[in-house]
Short mmCIF file of the C-alpha atoms (twelve columns), coordinates in Angstrom:
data_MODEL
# 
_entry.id   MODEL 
# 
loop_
_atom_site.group_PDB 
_atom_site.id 
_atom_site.type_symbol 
_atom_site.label_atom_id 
_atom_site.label_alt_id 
_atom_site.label_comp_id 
_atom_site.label_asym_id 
_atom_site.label_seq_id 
_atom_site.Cartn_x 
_atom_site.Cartn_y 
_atom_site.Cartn_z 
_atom_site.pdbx_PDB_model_num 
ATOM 1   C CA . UNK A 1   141.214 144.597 78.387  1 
ATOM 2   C CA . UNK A 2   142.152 143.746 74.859  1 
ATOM 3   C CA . UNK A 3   140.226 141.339 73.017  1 
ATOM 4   C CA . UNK A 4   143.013 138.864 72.584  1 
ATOM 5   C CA . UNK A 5   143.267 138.481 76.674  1 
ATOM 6   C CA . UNK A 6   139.605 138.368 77.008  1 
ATOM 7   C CA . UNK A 7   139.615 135.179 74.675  1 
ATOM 8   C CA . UNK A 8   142.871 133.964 76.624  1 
ATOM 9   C CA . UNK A 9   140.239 134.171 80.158  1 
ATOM 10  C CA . UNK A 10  137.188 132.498 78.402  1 
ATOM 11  C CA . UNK A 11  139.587 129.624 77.353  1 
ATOM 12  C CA . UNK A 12  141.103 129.363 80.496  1 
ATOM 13  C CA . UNK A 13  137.974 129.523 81.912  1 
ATOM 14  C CA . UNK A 14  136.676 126.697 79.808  1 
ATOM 15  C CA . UNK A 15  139.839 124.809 80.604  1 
ATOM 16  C CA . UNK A 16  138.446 124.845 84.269  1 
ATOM 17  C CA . UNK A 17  135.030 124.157 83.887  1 
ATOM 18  C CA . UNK A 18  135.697 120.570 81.561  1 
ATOM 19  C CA . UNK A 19  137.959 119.580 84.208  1 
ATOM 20  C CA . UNK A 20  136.304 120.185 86.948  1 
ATOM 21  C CA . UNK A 21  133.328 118.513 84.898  1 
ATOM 22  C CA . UNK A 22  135.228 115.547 84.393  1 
ATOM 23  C CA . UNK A 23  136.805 115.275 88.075  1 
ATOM 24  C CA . UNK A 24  132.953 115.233 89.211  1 
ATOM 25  C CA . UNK A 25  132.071 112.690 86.642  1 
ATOM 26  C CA . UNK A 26  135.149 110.390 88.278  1 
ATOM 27  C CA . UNK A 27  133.944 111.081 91.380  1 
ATOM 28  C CA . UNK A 28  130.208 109.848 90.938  1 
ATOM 29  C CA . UNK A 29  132.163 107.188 89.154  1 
ATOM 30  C CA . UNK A 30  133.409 106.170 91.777  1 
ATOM 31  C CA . UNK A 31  130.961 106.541 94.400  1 
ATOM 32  C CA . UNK A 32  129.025 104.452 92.347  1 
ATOM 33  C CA . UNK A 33  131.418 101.528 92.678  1 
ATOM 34  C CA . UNK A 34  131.510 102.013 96.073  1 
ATOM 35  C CA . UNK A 35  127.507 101.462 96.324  1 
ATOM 36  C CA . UNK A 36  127.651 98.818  94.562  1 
ATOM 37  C CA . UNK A 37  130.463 96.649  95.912  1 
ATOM 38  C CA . UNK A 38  130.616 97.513  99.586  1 
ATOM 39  C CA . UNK A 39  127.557 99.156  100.977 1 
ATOM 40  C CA . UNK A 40  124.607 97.417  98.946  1 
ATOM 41  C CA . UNK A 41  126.534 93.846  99.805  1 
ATOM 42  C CA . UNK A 42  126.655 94.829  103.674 1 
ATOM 43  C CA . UNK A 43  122.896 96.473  103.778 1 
ATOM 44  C CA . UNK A 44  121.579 92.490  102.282 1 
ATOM 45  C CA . UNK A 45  123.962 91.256  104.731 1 
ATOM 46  C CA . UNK A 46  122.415 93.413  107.644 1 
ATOM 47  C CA . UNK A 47  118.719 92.528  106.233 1 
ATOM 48  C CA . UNK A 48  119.486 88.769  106.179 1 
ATOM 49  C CA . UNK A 49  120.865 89.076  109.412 1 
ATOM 50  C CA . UNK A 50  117.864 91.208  110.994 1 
ATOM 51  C CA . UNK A 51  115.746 88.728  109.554 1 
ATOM 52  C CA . UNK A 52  117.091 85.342  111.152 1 
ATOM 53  C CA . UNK A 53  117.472 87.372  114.646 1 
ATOM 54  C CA . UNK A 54  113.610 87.859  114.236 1 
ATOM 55  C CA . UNK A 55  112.785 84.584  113.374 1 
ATOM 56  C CA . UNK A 56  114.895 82.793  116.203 1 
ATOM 57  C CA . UNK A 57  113.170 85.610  119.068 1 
ATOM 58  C CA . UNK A 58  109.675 84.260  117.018 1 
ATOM 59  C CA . UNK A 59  110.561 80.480  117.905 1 
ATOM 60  C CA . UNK A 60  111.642 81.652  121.404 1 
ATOM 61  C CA . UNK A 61  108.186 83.467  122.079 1 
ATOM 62  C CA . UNK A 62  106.485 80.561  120.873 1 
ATOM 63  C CA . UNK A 63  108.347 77.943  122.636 1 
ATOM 64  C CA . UNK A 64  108.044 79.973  126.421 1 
ATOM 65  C CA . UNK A 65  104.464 80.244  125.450 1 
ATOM 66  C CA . UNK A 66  104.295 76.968  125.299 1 
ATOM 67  C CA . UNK A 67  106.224 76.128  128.259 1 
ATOM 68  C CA . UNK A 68  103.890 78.271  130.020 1 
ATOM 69  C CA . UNK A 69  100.495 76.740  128.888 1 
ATOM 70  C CA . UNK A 70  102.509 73.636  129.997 1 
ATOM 71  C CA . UNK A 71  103.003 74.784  133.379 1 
ATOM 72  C CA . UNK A 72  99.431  76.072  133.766 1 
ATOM 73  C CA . UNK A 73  97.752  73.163  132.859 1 
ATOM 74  C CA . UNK A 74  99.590  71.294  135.368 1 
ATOM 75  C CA . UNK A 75  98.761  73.584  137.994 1 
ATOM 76  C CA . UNK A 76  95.126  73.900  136.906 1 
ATOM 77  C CA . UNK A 77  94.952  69.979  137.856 1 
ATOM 78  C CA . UNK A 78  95.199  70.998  141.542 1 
ATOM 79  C CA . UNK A 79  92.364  71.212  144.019 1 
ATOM 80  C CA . UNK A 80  91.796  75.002  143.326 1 
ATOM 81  C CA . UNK A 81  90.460  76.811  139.959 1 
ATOM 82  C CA . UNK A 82  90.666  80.226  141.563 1 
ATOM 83  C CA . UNK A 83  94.263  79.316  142.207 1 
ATOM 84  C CA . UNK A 84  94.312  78.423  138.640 1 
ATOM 85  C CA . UNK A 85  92.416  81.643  137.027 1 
ATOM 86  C CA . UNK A 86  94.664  83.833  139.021 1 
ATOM 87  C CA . UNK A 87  97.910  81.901  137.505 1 
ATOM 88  C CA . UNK A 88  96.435  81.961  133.721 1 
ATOM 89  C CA . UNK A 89  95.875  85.821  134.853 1 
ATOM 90  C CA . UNK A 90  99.283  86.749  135.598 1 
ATOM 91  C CA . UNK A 91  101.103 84.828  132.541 1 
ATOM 92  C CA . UNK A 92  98.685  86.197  130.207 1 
ATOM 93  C CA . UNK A 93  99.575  89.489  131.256 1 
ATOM 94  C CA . UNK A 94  103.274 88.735  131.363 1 
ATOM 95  C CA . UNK A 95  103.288 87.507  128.078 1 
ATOM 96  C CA . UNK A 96  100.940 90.314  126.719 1 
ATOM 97  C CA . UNK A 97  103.798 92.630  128.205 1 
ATOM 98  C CA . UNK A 98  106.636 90.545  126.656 1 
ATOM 99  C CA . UNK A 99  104.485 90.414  123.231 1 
ATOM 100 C CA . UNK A 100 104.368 94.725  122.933 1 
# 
């Protein structure tokens, strides 16, 4: 090859390699925007969400626990404590179950 087409190559070459550098800047360009506008907004969303799901099952656990201690103290009042010990028994393990 002559000298003259071997510089024609490297410029071509070098043609090729800027654009394809600058095609690869516009496309982390752009899948920065894209980050930023759509999936950071819906991951907070998703967090904010998570977090109000975990605080309402909280309340929930709290409030059957409740409802149960409730319950068992009324039944305690009977005429039988084994009755009573064998209740407190059973929701204590339910609610150990329901609490893993």
């Amino acid at each position: 090859m002559s000298s003259e087409k071997i510089k024609e190559v490297k410029a071509a070459s070098e043609d090729v390699v800027e654009t394809a550098r600058d095609e690869i800047e516009a496309v982390k360009a752009h899948l920065e925007r894209l980050i930023t506008k759509h999936i950071v907004p819906a991951l907070t969303n998703a967090g904010s969400k998570a977090e109000n799901l975990t605080d309402q099952a909280v309340a929930n656990a709290k409030e059957l626990a409740n409802h149960a201690r409730q319950d068992i103290s009324k039944q305690t009042r009977g005429p039988s404590s084994l009755v009573s010990i064998a209740i407190s028994g059973v929701v204590g393990f339910i609610l150990g179950r329901l609490s893993r």
